[in-house]
N, C-alpha and C positions, 0 to 999 in steps of 0.2 A: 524554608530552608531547603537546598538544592541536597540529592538525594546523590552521593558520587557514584554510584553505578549505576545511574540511571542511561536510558538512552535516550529518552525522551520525558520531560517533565512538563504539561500543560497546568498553569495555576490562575482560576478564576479566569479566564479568555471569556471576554465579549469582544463580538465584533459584528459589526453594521456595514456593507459598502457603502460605496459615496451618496450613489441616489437614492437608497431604500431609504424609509422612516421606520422599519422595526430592525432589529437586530437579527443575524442567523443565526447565530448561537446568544449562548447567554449562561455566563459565569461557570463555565466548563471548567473540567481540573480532573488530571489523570496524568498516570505513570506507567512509561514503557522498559521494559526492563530487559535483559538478553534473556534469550531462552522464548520469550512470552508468543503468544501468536493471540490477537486479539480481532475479534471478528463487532462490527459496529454494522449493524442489517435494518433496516426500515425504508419508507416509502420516499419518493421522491421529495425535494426541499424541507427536508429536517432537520439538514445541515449539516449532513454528511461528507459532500464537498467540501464547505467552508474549514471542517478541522481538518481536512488532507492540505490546504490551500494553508494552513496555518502551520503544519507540521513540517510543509517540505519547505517553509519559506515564498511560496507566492505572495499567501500574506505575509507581511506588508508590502514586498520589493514590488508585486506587478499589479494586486489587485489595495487599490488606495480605500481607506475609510475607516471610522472610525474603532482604532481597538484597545482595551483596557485588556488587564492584565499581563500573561508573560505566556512564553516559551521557547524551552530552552534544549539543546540537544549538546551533552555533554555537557552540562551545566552550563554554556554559554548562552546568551538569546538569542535567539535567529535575527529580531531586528540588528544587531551587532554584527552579523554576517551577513557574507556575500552568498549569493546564491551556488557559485562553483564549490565555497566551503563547504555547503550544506548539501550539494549533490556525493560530495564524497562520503557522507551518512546517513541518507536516503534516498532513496531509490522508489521512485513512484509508476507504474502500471496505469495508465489510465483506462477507462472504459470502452472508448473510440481508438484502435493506435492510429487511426492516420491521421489524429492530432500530434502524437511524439513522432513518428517514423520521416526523417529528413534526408535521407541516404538514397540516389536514386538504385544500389543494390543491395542487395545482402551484405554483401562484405562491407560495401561503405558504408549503412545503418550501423554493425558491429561495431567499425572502429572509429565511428566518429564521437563517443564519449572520451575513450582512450588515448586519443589523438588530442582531444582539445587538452586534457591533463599533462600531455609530452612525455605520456608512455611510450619507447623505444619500439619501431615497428615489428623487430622480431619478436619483440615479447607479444603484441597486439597477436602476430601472427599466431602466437604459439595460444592465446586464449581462444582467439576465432574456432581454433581447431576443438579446445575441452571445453568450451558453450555450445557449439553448437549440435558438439555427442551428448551434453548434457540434455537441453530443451529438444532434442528429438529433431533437428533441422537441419543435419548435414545435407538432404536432399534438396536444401530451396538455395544451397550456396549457388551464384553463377547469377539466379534470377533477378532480373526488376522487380525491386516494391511494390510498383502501380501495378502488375499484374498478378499480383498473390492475393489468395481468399482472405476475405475477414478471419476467418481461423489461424492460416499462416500469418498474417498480420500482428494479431495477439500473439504467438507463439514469438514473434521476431522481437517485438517488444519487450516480451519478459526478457529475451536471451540477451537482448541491451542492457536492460538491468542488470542483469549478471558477469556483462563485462567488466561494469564498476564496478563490483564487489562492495556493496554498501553492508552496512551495518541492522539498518533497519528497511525491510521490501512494503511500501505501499501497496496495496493492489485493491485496486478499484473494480468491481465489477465483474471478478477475475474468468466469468462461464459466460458473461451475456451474451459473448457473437461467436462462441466454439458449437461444433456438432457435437457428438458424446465421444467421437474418438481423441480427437483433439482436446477436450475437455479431461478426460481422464492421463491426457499426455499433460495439460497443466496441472493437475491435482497431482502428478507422482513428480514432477519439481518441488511443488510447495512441501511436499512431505519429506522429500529426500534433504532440501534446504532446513526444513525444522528438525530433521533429524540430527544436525549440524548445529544446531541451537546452541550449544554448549559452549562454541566457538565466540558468540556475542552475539549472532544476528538473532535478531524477531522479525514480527511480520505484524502487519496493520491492515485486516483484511476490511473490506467496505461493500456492501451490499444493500440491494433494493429487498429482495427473497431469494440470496445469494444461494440457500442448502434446497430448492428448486432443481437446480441442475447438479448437484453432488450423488456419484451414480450411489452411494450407499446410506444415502440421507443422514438422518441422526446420527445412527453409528460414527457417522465422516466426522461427524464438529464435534460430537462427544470424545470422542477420542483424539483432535485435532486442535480444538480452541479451548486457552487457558481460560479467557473469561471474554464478556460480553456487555455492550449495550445490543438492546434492542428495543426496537420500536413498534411494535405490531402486539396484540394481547395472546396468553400464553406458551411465549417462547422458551422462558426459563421450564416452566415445567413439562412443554414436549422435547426441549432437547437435552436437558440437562436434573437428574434428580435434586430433591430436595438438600441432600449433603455438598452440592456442587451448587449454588444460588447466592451463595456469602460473598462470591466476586463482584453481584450490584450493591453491594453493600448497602441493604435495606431501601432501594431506589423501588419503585413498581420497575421489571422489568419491559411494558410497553410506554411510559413515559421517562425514561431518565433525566437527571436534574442537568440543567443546562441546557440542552439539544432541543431544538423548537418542533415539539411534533405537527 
């Protein structure tokens, strides 16, 4: 049964691509809810990807193969959507941006989300102006993408996200290519953005040993993430006390059920 305020509801998800012979996931099931900020951390192909690729709609539209079960944003199934519908409810960060970055400048990155939607160019203008004092990047306005650092890169990225105003911010990887200045320029968005929570957004954090680069380690995600998978042995009980562990609902927290460690 579909959960109406949900934002996201995964139910039993397996999914296999086309030439693998095992599955990446396997019978996954979770709910995202507004307010929530959910942090999913472990090693490389556990399949961590594969549920961002299922959440924002890649799976099924671009990456083909076998998949059972459902999900659904808004109660609707992504397979039932279009990818443009589904960009207007999530918002994904990827790890590399000069996989999403298409804009040969600043300005043209910004509004090319906004633009494909046929948001009116003054209004485009007037966001260009409150993202880019938001993300900290009014100084990289003017410049070429091809010659910004991996740091400005990611920063440019997230501030794309932010032009659409999604509902739910994927963020994959969110510290791996920042130095610490810039990294703490990302961590006081995601805080300022959860602090807005109320409004309907969450957030769907993804990481390898994402609280590595968090300048105040535990502290950060204990007081930042509502709950957690994780995939590495005793995460719950260095970041989180015994009173806070009910969120894996009796899962181990370095194997959770479903996610192929």
């Amino acid at each position: 049964m579909s959960d109406a305020g949900a934002l996201v509801e995964v139910e039993h998800l397996t999914f296999r691509y086309r030439r693998a012979t095992e599955p990446a996931i396997r019978d996954v099931s979770l709910t995202v809810n507004p307010g929530q900020v959910i942090l999913v951390a472990g090693p490389s192909g556990c399949g961590k990807s594969t549920l961002i690729r299922a959440i924002n709609g890649l799976i099924p539209h671009a990456y083909p193969g076998d998949l059972q079960g459902s999900v659904r944003l808004g109660g609707r199934p992504t397979t039932e959507l279009k990818l443009r519908d589904i960009a207007l409810t999530v918002g994904t960060v990827l790890q590399d941006p000069a996989k999403q970055i298409v804009g040969a400048t600043v300005e043209a990155e910004l509004a090319f989300g906004p633009e494909n939607l046929g948001v009116p160019r003054g209004e485009i203008r007037e966001l260009i102006g409150m993202v880019t004092e938001q993300a900290g990047i009014v100084p990289l306005l003017g410049r070429e993408t091809a010659a910004l650092s991996g740091g400005e890169r990611q920063l440019l990225a997230m501030a794309g996200i932010l032009m659409m105003r999604p509902r739910l911010y994927v963020v994959d990887e969110p510290l791996a290519n920042l130095d610490p200045r810039s990294a703490d320029r990302l961590l006081a968005i995601l805080r300022g953005l959860a602090a807005a929570a109320l409004s309907g957004i969450a957030f769907y954090l993804v990481s390898g040993i994402w609280t590595d680069r968090a300048p105040d380690g535990p502290n950060y995600l204990r007081n930042f993430v509502s709950w957690a998978f994780a995939f590495f042995p005793g995460f719950a009980s260095l970041f989180w006390p015994a009173a806070r562990t009910s969120s894996f609902s009796g899962r181990r927290p370095d194997r959770p059920n479903g996610l192929v460690p």
